[in-house]
C-alpha angles and dihedrals in degrees: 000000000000098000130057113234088243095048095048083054087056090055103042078044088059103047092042081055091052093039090057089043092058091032090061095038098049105085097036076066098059084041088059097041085061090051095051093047089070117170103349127126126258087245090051083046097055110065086044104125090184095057098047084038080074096045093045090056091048079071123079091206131154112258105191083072119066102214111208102157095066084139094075085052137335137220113242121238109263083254096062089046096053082053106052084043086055098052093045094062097050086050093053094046083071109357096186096051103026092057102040113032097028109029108028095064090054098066083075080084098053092046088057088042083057106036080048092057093041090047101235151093114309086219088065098058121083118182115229145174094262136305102292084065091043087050109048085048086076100034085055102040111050113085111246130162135210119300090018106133126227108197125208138144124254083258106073122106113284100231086057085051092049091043091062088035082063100052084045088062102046098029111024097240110147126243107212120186140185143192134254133199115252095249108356116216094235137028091228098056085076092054089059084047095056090040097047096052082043102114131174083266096055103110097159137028108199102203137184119231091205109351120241091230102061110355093253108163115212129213103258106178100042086051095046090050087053091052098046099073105046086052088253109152108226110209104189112206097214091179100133091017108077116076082012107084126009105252128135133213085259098067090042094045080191127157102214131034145173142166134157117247092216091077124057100358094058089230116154122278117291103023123125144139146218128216118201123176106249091240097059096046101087081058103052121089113219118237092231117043109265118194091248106027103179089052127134093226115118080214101068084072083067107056097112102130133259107339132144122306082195108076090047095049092055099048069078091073092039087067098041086058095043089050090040083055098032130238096247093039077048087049101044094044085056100050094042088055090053094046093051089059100031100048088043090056100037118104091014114128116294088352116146126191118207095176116081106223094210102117091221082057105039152002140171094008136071137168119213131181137195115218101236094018125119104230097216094036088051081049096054101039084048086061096037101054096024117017098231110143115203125142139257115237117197126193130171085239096039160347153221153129109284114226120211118165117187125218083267096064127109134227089225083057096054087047083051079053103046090036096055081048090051084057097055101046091050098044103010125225111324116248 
């Protein structure tokens, strides 16, 4: 062996020394880049590699990947990891007491953090494990009967889809879907597709906010006010919404919401929340059997047995970061980095764009596909020669490689990207 023991704990000594000293200093960074932003715009913001030079220090990433499906599940700043470390240890000091008497009623304050940046009652937001959890709460929980109609489009998330086809299955209600264009040339042409498959059975619209398949964001509010009238329940999957564009309850006026924390705001793996208008709460069955299960208490939607304080404790620092950053400077990075990649690409040979770039219409995401080109084998040539990670996305109507740059991502990483699909649309897939 080259190294002596003691002088291999010198050196861990060393690095776990540097590691502390970037660790603390990483968000006052950020802090000093928004200062030093001043006055400018978020558009103005958002091609200012000085500023993003100092997010993109606040994550302890692996660079030798270039991470484009961030929207599947994203890597917390070093700030929200220290935390959840943090917390972990105290848990394990005393786990019975720790997590019970002393963590647990802390993670009040992260209900009303959230409930602040959503812009609603605290006791309207339950933090869940993500948003299949958030939203099967609701497909669970709302009384139907057979025949009633629960009407979605083709888009939506499979597991939301198997969740109805399930109830299907054991009560007889009826799952109705639709397509949409990929993109469609308006935002209201999705409202007249909701309102033209609407029929006197219809009892609940389950309803993207931003699909998962191409990043196409829906008019909310339009659709839910559609709904209202005729007694139809709108249940809003927020999964790639929250953290990735600036929006607030307000400009949604939904009933039901849900969303995951690991995505866009960067919060530690399994973390999540729904949100349910007060009102509805009383009406809603839990998942998992509360004491009281018709109770009004957001609460009754938690009761899942012993699981991590953690987690929940550090979506805390996720926001902390996200607000640090702001929501509009966060929106206008995202859609910058989509349109670095996306404008490059468009019009090339054979090239097809599934996202609309209309900002109304889009942000972060985007879906691309190659004519000729087999969408899995493009993903995984893409990773193999170049290391860059991005998803496959598969549609009966359609198909591509889903793009979803972070705030830590670099520009010099989205031209590796364009420049390994350039390749490929001048030469193809090796073979």
């Amino acid at each position: 062996m080259s190294y002596t023991r003691r002088g291999f704990v010198k050196q861990a000594a060393g690095a776990a020394l540097a590691y502390a000293m970037l660790r603390d200093d990483a968000i006052e960074r950020v802090r000093a880049a928004v200062r030093d932003a001043g006055s400018a715009s978020p558009e103005e913001i958002a091609g200012n590699e000085d500023f993003w030079f100092q997010v993109q220090r606040a994550y302890d990433v692996d660079r030798s990947i270039i991470n484009l499906n961030n929207g599947g599940v994203a890597p917390s700043p070093r700030s929200v990891m220290d935390a959840m470390r943090r917390h972990q240890a105290f848990t394990n000091h005393a786990p019975s007491r720790h997590l019970w008497t002393v963590l647990d009623p802390q993670v009040e304050t992260v209900r009303s953090r959230i409930a602040k940046v959503f812009g609603c009652d605290p006791e309207e937001i339950a933090i869940t494990r993500n948003t299949s959890e958030a939203m099967e709460i609701c497909l669970y929980g709302l009384d139907l009967q057979p025949g009633d109609e629960v009407l979605t489009t083709s888009h939506d998330y499979p597991r939301m889809l198997n969740t109805l086809k399930q109830r299907e299955l054991r009560e007889g209600i009826v799952l109705k879907t639709f397509d949409i264009p990929t993109p469609p040339t308006r935002l209201s042409e999705l409202v007249d597709l909701f309102e033209q498959n609407i029929t006197p059975k219809t009892k609940v619209i389950l309803l993207c906010h931003i699909t998962f398949l191409t990043g196409q964001i829906f008019p909310v509010k339009e659709i839910v006010h559609l709904a209202r009238p005729r007694g139809i329940e709108v249940i809003v999957d927020g999964a790639h919404s929250f953290a990735h564009f600036a929006f607030k309850h307000s400009d949604l006026d939904c009933d039901y919401f849900g969303t995951s924390l690991h995505k866009w705001l960067s919060a530690p793996i399994g973390t999540g929340f729904l949100y349910v208008r007060k009102s509805k709460i009383a009406n809603l069955w839990p998942l998992m059997a509360a004491p009281d299960p018709k109770s009004d208490d957001i609460r009754k939607f938690e009761e899942i047995g012993t699981h991590p304080t953690a987690p929940r404790l550090a979506i805390a620092e996720a926001l902390n970061f996200y607000e640090g950053i702001g929501p509009e400077r966060k929106e206008a990075r995202l859609r910058y980095l989509r349109n670095r990649w996306a404008k490059r690409l468009m019009g090339q040979p054979g090239v097809t764009i599934r996202t609309s770039l209309d900002p109304n219409q889009s942000c972060g995401i985007g879906t691309v596909s190659i004519e000729g080109v087999d969408n899995a084998e493009l993903a995984n040539h893409l990773f193999r020669k170049h290391r860059i990670v991005i998803t496959t996305i598969k549609h009966e109507d359609f198909g591509g490689i889903r793009i979803t740059p972070n705030t830590y991502t670099t520009l010099r990483e989205m031209d590796i990207f364009c420049e390994a699909m350039e390749e490929v649309i001048k030469n193809g897939l090796p073979s």
